[in-house]
BAZAMI-644049 format. One record per residue (C-alpha): residue number from 1; residue in three letters; x, y, z. Coordinates in pm, whole numbers. Example, Ala and Ser with C-alpha at 12.3 -4.5 7.8 and 13.67 -1.06 7.14 Angstrom:
2
pos code east north up
1 ALA 1230 -450 780
2 SER 1367 -106 714
//
This chain:
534
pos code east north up
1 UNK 1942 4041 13237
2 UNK 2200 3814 13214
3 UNK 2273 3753 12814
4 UNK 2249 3372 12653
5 UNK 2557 3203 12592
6 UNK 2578 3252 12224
7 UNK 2420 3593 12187
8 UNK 2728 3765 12092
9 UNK 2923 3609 11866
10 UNK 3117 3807 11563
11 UNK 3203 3721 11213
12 UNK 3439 3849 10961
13 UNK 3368 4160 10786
14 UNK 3413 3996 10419
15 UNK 3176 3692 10338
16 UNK 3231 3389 10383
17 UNK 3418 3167 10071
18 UNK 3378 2813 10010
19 UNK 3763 2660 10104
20 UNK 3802 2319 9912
21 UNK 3901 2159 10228
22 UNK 3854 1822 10074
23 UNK 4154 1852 9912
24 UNK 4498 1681 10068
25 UNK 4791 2041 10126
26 UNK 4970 1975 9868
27 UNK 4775 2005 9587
28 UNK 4591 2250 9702
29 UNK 4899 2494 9713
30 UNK 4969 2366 9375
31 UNK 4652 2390 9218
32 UNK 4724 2699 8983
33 UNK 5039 2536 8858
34 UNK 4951 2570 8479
35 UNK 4939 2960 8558
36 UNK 5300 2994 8745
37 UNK 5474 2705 8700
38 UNK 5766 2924 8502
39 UNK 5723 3173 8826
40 UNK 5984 3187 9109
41 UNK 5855 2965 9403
42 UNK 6152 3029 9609
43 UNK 6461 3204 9633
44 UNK 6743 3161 9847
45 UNK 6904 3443 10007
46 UNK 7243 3353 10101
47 UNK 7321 3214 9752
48 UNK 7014 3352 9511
49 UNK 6934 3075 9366
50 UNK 6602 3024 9217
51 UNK 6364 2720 9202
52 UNK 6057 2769 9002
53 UNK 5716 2687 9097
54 UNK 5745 2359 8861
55 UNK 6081 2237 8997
56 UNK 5987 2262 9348
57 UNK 5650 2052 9269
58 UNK 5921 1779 9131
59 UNK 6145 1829 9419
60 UNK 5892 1787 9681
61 UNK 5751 1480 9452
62 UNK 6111 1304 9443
63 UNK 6169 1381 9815
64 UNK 5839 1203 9869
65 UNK 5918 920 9695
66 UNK 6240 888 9866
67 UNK 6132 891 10191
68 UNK 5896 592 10101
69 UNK 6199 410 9938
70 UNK 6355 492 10330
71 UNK 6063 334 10476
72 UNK 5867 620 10560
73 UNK 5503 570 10520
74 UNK 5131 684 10579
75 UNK 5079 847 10915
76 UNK 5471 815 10996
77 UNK 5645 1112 11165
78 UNK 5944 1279 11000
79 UNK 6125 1552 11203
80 UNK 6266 1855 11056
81 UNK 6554 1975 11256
82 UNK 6653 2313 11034
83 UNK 6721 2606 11012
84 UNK 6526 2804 10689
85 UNK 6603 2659 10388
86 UNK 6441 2528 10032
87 UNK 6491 2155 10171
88 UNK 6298 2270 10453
89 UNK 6046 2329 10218
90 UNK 6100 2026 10002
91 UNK 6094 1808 10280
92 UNK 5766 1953 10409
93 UNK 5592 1918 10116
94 UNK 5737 1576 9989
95 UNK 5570 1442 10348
96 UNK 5248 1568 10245
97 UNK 5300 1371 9934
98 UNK 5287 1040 10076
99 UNK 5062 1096 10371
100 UNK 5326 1135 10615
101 UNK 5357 1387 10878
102 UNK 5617 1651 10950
103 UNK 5709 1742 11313
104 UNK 5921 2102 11312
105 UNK 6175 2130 11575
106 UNK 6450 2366 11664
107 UNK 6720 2315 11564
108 UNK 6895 2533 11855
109 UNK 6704 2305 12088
110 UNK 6955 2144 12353
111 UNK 6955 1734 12265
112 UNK 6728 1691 12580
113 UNK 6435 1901 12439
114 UNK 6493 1698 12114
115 UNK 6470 1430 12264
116 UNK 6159 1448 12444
117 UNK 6006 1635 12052
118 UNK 6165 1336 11901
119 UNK 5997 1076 12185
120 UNK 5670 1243 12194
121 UNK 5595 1278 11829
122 UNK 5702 916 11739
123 UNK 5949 1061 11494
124 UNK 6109 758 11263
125 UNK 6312 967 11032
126 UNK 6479 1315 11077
127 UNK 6621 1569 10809
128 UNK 6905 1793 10928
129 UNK 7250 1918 10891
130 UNK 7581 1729 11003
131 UNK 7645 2018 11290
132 UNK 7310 1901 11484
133 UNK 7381 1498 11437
134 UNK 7528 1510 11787
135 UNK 7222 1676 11939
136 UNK 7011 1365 11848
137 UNK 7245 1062 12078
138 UNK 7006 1140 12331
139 UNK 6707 1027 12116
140 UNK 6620 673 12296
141 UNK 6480 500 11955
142 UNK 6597 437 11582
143 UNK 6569 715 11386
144 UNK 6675 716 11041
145 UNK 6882 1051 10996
146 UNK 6899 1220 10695
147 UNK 7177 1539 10651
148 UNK 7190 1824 10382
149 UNK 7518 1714 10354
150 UNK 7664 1497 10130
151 UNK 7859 1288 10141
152 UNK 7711 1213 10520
153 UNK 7833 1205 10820
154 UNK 7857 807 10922
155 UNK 7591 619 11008
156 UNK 7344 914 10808
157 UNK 7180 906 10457
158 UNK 7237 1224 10220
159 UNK 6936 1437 10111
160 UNK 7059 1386 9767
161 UNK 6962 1000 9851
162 UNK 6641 1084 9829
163 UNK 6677 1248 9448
164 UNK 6827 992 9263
165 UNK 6526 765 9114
166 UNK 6328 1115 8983
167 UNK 5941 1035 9057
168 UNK 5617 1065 8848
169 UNK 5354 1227 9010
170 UNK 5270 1053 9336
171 UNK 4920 856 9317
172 UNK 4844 848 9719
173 UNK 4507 958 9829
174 UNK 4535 1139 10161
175 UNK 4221 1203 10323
176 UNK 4148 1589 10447
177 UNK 4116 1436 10809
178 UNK 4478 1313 10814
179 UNK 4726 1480 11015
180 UNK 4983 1647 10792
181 UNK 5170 1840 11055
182 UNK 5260 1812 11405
183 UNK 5443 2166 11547
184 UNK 5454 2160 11947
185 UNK 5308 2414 12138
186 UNK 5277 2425 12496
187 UNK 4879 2589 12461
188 UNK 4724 2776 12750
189 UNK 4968 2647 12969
190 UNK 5135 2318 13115
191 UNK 5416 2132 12919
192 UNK 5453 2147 12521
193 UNK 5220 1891 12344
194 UNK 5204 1775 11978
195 UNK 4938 2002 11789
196 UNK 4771 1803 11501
197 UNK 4731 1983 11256
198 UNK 4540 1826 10960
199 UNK 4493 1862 10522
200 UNK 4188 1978 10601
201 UNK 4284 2258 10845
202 UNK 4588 2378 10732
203 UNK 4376 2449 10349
204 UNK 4120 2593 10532
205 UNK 4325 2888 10766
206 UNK 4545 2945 10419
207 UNK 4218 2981 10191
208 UNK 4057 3198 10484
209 UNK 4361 3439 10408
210 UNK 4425 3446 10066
211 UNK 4154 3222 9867
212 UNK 3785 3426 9734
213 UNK 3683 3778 9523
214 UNK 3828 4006 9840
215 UNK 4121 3796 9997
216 UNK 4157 3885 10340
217 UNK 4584 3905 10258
218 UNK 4626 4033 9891
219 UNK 4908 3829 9811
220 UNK 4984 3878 9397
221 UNK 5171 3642 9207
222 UNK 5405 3917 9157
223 UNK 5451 3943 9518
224 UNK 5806 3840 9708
225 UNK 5729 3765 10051
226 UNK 6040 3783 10284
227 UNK 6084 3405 10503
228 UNK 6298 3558 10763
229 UNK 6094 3414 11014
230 UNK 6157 3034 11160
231 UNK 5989 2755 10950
232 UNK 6010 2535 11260
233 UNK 5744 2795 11380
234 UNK 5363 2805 11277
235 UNK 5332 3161 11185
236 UNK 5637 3127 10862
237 UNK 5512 2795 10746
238 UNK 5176 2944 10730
239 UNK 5274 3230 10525
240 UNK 5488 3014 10278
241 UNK 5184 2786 10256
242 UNK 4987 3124 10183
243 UNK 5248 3252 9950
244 UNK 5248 2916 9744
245 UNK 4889 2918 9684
246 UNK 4868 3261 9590
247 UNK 5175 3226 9309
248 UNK 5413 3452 9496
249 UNK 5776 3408 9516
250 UNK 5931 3354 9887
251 UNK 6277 3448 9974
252 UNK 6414 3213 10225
253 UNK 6678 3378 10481
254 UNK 6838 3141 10724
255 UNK 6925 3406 11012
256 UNK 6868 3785 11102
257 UNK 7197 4010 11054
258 UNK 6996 4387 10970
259 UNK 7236 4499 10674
260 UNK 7212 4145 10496
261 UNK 6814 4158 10517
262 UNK 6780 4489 10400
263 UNK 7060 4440 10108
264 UNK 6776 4125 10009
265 UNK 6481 4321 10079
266 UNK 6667 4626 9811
267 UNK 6783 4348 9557
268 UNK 6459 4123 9497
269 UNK 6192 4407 9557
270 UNK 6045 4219 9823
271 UNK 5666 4334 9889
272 UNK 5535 4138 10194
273 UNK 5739 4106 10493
274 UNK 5613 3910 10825
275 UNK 5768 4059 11145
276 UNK 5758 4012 11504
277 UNK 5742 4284 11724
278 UNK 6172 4285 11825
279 UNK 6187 4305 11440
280 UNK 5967 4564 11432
281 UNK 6186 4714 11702
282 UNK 6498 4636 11535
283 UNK 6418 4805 11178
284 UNK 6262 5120 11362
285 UNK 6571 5225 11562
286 UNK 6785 5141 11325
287 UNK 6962 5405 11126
288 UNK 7047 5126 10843
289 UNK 6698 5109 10758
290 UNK 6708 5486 10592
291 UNK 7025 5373 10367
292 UNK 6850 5139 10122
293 UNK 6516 5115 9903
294 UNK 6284 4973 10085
295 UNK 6000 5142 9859
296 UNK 5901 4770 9692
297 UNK 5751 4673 10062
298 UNK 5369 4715 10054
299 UNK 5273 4504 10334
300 UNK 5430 4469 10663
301 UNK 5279 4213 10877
302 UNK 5329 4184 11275
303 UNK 5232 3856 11443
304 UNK 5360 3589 11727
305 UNK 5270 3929 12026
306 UNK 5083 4239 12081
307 UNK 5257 4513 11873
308 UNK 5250 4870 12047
309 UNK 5110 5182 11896
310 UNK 5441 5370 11913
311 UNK 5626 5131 11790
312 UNK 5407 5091 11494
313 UNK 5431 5423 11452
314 UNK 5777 5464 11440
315 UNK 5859 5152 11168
316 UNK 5571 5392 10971
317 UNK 5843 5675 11003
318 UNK 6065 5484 10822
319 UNK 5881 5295 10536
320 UNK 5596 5554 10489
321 UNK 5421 5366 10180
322 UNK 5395 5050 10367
323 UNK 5079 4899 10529
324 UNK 5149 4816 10854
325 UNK 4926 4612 11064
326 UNK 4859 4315 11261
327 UNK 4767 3968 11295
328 UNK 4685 3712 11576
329 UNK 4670 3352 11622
330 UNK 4784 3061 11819
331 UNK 4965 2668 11683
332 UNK 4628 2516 11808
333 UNK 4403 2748 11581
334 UNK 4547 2644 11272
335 UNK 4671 2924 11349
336 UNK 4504 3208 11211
337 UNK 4229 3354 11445
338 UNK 4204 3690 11338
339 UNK 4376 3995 11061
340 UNK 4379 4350 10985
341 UNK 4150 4407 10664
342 UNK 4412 4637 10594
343 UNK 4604 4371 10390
344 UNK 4224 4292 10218
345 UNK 4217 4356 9826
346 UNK 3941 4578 9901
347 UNK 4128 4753 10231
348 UNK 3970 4892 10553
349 UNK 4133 5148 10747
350 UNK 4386 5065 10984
351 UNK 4289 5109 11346
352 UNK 4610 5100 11550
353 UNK 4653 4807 11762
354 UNK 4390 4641 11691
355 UNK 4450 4220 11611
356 UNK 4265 4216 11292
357 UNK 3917 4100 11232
358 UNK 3833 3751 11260
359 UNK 3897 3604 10962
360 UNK 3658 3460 10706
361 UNK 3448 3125 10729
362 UNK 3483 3127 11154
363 UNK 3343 3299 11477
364 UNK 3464 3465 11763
365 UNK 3290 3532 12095
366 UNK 3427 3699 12418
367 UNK 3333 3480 12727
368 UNK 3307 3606 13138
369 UNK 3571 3415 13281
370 UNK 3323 3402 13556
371 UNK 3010 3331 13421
372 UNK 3122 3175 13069
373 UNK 2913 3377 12916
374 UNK 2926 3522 12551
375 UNK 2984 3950 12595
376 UNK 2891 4261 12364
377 UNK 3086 4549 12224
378 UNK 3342 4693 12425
379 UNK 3391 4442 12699
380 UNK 3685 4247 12769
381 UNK 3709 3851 12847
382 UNK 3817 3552 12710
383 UNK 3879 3520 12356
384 UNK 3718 3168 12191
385 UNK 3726 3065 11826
386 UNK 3513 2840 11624
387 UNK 3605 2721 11267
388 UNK 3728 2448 11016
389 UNK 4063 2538 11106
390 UNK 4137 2445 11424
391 UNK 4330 2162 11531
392 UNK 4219 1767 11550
393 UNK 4344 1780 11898
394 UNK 4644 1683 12130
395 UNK 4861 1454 12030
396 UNK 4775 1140 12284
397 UNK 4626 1365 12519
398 UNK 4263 1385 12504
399 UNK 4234 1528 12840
400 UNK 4450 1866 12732
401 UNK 4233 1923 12420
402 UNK 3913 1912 12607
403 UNK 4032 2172 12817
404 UNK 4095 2340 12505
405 UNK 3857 2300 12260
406 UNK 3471 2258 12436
407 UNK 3159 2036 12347
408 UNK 3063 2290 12123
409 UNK 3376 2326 11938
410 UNK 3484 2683 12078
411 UNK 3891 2651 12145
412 UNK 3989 2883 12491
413 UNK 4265 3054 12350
414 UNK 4375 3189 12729
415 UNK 4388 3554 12578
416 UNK 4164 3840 12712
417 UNK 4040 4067 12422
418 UNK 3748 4239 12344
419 UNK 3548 4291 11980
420 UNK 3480 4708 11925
421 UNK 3195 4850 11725
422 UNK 3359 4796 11417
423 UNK 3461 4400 11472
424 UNK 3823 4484 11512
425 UNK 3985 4224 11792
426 UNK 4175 4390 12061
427 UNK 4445 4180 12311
428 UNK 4450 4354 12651
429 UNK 4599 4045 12863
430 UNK 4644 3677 12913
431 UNK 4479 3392 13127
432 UNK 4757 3174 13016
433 UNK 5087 3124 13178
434 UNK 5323 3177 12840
435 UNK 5579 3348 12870
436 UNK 5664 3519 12496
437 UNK 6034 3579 12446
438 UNK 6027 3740 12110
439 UNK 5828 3517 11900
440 UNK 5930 3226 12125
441 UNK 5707 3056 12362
442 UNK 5805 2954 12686
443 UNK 5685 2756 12924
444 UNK 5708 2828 13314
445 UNK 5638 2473 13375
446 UNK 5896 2335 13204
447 UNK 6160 2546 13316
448 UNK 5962 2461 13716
449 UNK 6027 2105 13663
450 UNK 6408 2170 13558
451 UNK 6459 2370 13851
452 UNK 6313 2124 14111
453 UNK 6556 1866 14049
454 UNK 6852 2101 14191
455 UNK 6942 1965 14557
456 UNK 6925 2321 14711
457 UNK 6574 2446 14530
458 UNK 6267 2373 14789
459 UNK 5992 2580 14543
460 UNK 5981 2759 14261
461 UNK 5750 2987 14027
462 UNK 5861 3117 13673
463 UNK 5702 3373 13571
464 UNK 5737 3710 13314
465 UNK 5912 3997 13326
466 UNK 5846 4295 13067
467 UNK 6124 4393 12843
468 UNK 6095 4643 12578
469 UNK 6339 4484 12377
470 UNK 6197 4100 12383
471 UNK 5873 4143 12540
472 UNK 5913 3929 12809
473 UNK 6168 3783 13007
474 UNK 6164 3452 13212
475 UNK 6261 3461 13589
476 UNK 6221 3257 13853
477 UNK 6144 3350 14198
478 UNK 6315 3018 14435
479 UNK 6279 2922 14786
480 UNK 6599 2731 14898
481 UNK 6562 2407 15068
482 UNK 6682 2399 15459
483 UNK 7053 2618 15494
484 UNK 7158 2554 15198
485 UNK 7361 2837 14965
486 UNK 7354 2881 14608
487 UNK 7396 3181 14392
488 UNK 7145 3343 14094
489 UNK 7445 3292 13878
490 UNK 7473 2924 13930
491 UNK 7099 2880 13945
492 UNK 7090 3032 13596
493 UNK 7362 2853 13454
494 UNK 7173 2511 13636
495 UNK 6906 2610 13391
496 UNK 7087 2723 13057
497 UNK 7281 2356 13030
498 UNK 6905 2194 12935
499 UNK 6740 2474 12754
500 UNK 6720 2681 12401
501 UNK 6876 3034 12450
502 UNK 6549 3164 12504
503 UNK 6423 3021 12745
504 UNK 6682 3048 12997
505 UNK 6637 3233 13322
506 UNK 6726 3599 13298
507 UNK 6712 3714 13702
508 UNK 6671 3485 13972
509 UNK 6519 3630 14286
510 UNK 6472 3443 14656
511 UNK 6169 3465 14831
512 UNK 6044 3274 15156
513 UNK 5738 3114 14988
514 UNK 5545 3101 14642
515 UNK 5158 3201 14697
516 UNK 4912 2893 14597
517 UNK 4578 2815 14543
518 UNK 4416 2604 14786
519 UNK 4405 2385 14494
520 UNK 4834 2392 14473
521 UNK 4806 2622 14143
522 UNK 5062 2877 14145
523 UNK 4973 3234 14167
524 UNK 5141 3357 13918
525 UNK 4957 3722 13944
526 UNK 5111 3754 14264
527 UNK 5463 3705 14191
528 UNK 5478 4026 13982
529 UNK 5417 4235 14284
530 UNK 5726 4062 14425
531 UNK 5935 4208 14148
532 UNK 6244 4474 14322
533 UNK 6119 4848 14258
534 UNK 6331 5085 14015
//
């Protein structure tokens, strides 16, 4: 007998909490100032200096109030085009402040893909450094632009601008249902879209993790967490928002180079480290790794991908007292979905990888991609979630977040999972036509409607190639128009002039057609058959 659509649905292991949603971000992370305010809120790396938990409340409060004095005001878009760093932070916060909204971009974007960020979101004002100013001639609308530097590069406002009339505290009310940020993501599929992300949400996923009597994450005030990770990217920002509300200190590093991390790791006893799986990679087969103390790390998180049993395994090898174990999530979920109870207060064993448990105060079901039906134990379909932390929706583009997010609230996350007999989540494939270059999301469409434009290019499909190293690699299989010639190598380098490093084409391979749906939909299953043997 066929079962009823929500029969099977799981919960967390750990009760549910009640999450003070009501309140706007920013003083929610700050509520427990009285108790840490003397703390250290974050530390940067390349320099080790400190800023306390008070001083980067006043920061963020004076940053605020300088972006109002600039103009900025409720529901405008500011752009943060950086790399880590504490005015990253400051910035960030000093939006929420006055009710504005902070769009995070990369800043190794090419000045078309900023462009279209910049375009898309509305952006009025943008915070950067003087080496990206060029990257932002292409942006077709006044922007005010605002550089670390100072003095600034002509035409620019210094940061330090925004210091010099030192603020009370702010008095704006921001309502929970306002959008505070706005990262892009390019969902299931299709082109990337502005996720709204709101006070309300982005409280809830954070108090989901680390807020109640058994916190899903155990962060301690006395924790360091490592912010190696990109704050342009959902999974860092929501760890530093997770690591401010639980009192911890952060250590902001602006790029990977091994020795350097684990020299900062060794001198500020950092505890809790989120990874990536090519991290995870890196630090395992590394022979560095065994040269330094790395006995203060208690918590090693892996996120952004699937991380392998073996290589889980071997990173153990190397940092034997540390908990290893996994997370998963996507931009539009908030974007926690689901997370090992091995990081809990009260911990669980760890069952290797699995994607965590879904976390507190939400529901997961597993749907039949044919029948949309909810499944049991044990069987594998499409994973759904349902809770306060999901986003409000596409920006402008109702159409995308119904396909997204359903009547009844479920969100389609385009990942096939199933839930074992112990509520532990477990990724086995993906409906959705990502491709994930490390951490990195790309987008076959995008890099399609790049490739289209070329003269000599009649069709093409983009699709992934495994790569132990990266995870997957973008390629593109082409069908040339008429008797035309043109090499890989130039169709590659066609691509790489309008794209981020990674997501430019890594093999190029000619075909005679692409196989379609009857509907037009490429299918992209297909292609992998097509890749050459060996």
């Amino acid at each position: 007998m066929a079962a009823k659509e929500e029969e099977f649905v799981y919960r967390s292991k750990l009760p549910d909490i009640s999450i003070p949603n009501h309140l706007p971000l920013h003083t929610y992370c700050f509520e427990r100032m009285a108790e840490v305010k003397e703390r250290a809120c974050i530390i940067e790396g390349s320099t080790g200096k400190v800023y306390h938990y008070e001083q980067v409340k006043s920061i963020s409060t004076w940053v605020g109030a300088g972006l109002a004095r600039l103009g900025v005001g409720r529901g405008d878009v500011i752009m943060i085009l950086l790399p880590n760093c504490p005015e990253f932070v400051f910035t960030f916060l000093g939006a929420s402040f006055i009710g504005a909204i902070t769009t995070p971009a990369n800043p190794h974007y090419t000045p078309g893909e900023i462009a279209k960020q910049a375009h898309a979101s509305g952006a009025k004002l943008v915070i950067t450094r003087a080496t990206y100013v060029e990257k932002l001639n292409n942006v077709n609308q006044h922007l005010i632009i605002v550089t670390l530097e100072d003095p600034a590069p002509q035409g620019c406002v210094a940061f330090s601008v925004l210091l010099e009339q030192q603020a009370c505290e702010m008095g704006f009310e921001v309502g929970p249902e306002e959008v505070v940020a706005l990262p892009f993501s390019s969902g299931t599929t299709g082109l990337p879209k502005g996720v709204m992300l709101t006070h309300s949400a982005l409280v809830s996923t954070v108090a989901q993790q680390v807020d109640g009597e058994n916190t899903n994450v155990h962060l301690r005030p006395d924790d360091v967490m490592l912010c190696l990770l990109p704050l342009f990217h959902i999974y860092s920002l929501n760890m530093l928002l997770c690591s401010l509300r639980s009192g911890a200190s952060v250590l902001i590093v602006e790029k990977f180079e091994m020795c350097t991390l684990l020299r900062l790791i060794q001198s500020f006893k950092v505890s809790f480290a989120p990874l990536v799986p090519p991290l995870v990679l890196a630090m395992a087969k590394n022979p560095a790794v065994e040269k330094y103390d790395l006995s203060s790390l208690r918590m090693l998180m892996s996120g952004a991908a699937p991380l392998g049993k073996d290589l889980e395994e071997a990173l153990q090898a190397k940092i034997p007292n540390a908990t290893i174990a996994q997370g998963y999530g996507m931009t539009e979920a908030g974007p926690v979905i689901a997370m090992s109870l091995a990081f809990a207060k009260e911990p669980f064993p760890i069952k290797s990888g699995s994607g965590g448990t879904v976390v507190r105060n939400a529901q997961i079901k597993i749907i039949d991609l044919s029948t949309g039906l909810s499944l049991p134990h044990g069987q594998s379909g499409e994973i759904c979630i349902r809770g306060p932390q999901l986003m409000k929706g596409y920006l402008n583009n109702p159409e995308a977040t119904a396909k997204t997010i359903d009547k009844n609230g479920w969100l389609h996350t385009g990942d096939i999972g199933y839930i074992d007999d112990d509520e532990e989540l477990f990724i086995v494939d993906r409906v959705k036509e990502l491709i994930k270059y490390k951490a990195f999301q790309v987008a076959p469409a995008e890099l399609e409607a790049i490739l289209v434009k070329h003269p000599f290019i009649a069709d093409v499909a983009v699709v992934a190639q495994k790569d132990e190293a990266v995870g997957e690699l973008p390629v593109a299989f082409v069908v040339i128009s008429g008797n035309h010639e043109i090499t890989a190598e130039e169709i590659k380098q066609f691509v790489a002039k309008e794209v981020v490093f990674y997501k430019k084409l890594h093999h190029v391979y000619f075909v005679d057609s692409i196989p379609k749906s009857q509907s037009g939909k490429i299918l992209r299953n297909q292609m992998q058959s097509k890749f050459p043997s060996g």
